[in-house]
N, C-alpha and C positions, 0 to 999 in steps of 0.2 A: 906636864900634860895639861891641856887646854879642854875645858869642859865649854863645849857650844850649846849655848840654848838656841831653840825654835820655838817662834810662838806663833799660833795662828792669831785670827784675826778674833775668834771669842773670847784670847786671854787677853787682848787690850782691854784696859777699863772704859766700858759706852755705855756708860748709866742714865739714867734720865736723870739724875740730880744735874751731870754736866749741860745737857741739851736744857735741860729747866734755866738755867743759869742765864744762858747763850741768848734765848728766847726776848726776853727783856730787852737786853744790851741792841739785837737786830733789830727788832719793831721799833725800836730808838732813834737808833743810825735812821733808819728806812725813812721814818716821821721827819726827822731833820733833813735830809735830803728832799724828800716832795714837798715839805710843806711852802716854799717859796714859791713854787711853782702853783698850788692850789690855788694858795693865798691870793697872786696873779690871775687866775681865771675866775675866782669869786669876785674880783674887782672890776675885772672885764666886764664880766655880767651886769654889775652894779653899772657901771658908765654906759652899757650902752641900754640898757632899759632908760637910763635917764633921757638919753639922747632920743628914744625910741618915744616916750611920753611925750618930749619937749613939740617934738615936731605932729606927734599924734591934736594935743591936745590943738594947738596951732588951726591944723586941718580940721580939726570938729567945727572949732570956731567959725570958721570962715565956712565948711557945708552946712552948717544952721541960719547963717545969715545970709547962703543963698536958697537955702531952701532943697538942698540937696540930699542924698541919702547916706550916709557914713557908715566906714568899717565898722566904728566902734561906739559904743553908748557911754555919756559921763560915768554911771557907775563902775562899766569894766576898767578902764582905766583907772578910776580912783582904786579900785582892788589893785591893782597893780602897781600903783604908788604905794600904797599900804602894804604887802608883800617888798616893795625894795627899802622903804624905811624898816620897816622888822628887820630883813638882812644884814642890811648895812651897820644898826643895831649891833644886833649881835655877834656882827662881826669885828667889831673895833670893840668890843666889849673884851673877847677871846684873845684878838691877838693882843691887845694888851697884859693881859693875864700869861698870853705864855713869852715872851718877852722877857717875864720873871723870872722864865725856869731855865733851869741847869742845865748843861748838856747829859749831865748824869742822874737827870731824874725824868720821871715819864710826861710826856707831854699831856697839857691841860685839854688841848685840843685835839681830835684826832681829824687826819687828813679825809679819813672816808666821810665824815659829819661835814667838813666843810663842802664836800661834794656834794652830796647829799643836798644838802641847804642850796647851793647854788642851783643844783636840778632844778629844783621846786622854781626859784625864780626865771631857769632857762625855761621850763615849759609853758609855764603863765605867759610870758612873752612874745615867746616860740608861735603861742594857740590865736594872740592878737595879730603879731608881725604877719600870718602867713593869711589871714583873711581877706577874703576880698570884697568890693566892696557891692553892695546888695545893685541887683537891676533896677530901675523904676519901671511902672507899667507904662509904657505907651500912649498914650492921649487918644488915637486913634487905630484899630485894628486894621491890619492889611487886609486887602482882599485875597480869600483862597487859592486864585487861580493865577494869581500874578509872581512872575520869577522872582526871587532874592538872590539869584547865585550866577554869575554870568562864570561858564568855565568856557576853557578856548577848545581843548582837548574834544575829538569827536567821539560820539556814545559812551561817554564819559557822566559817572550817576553821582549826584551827590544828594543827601537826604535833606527835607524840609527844616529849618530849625522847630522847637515846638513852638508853636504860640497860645500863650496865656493858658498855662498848664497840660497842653495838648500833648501827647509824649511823640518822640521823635519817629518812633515807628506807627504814623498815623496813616501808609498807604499811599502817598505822596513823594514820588520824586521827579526830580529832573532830566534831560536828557538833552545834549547838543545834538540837532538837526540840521541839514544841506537844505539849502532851496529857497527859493523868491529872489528875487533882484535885490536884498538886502545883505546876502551872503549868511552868513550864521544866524540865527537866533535861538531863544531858547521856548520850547512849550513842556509844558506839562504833560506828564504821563502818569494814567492810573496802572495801579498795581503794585504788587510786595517788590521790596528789594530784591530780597533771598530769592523769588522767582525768576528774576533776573540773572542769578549769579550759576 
């Protein structure tokens, strides 16, 4: 006679000592798996902020000796050399340190810190890279009533730019007109946009 057991799925053993176990081991594997790749975009970062100063500083140089306005002021940039030597720092500091370690023991470094830390360098960067570069004032104000904007299109509006902190919706727009032996021209028209539309 053959005695069949059944067991459901509560009489396996799923203890938390086994998942406590398991836990370790995954965040391990996982850490070994990305960290190459981290490691790779913190160096990325590294290289191209370099490249990003080399050529920054370059440009300052040369808009101060013509007298020009620049993205950026010597000190931003020195903050942002100082920000990639701290990184880079502590970056060869780390991975030398885990280089040491085992595959069987926890890693010295973790992958999200090395993120982290490169954030910090992409944004600093990122806040320079994407600036642009300031206007200069004008030597001479335009006259109010003269066109800036030739369009081809007929009764077609386009708004005045501001001038010298004027804001855009200063009452002022444009309008393509038929007439004179000249063919097109443009005059000025008083009046809101929005009344127009």
């Amino acid at each position: 006679m053959r005695l069949i057991l059944f067991f459901t799925p509560q009489d396996y053993p799923t203890s938390n000592n086994s998942r406590t176990l398991e836990k370790p081991i995954i965040h391990r594997y996982q850490e070994i798996e990305a960290f190459p790749q981290t490691l790779n975009n913190s160096q990325m970062w590294n290289w191209s902020t370099r490249l990003f100063l080399q050529e920054a500083r370059t440009n300052l140089t040369n808009e101060i000796s013509q007298g020009l306005p620049s993205k950026w002021t010597k000190d931003e940039l020195d903050n942002l050399e100082r920000t990639l030597r701290d990184h880079e720092r502590w970056l060869s500091e780390w991975v030398e340190k885990q280089k040491n370690v085992k595959p069987n023991q926890d890693p010295v470094i973790e992958t999200r810190e090395m993120k982290a830390r490169a954030k910090v360098l992409e944004q600093q960067l990122q806040k320079l890279w994407k600036r642009k570069v300031p206007k200069s004032k004008p030597a001479t104000k335009p006259s109010e009533g003269s066109p800036t904007t030739t369009n081809t299109s007929s009764e077609t509006e386009t708004p005045h730019p501001p001038v010298d902190g004027a804001g855009a919706d200063d009452g002022f727009h444009e309008q393509t007109v038929e007439g004179g032996d000249e063919g097109r021209q443009q005059a000025p028209l008083k009046g809101r946009i929005e009344d127009d539309l």
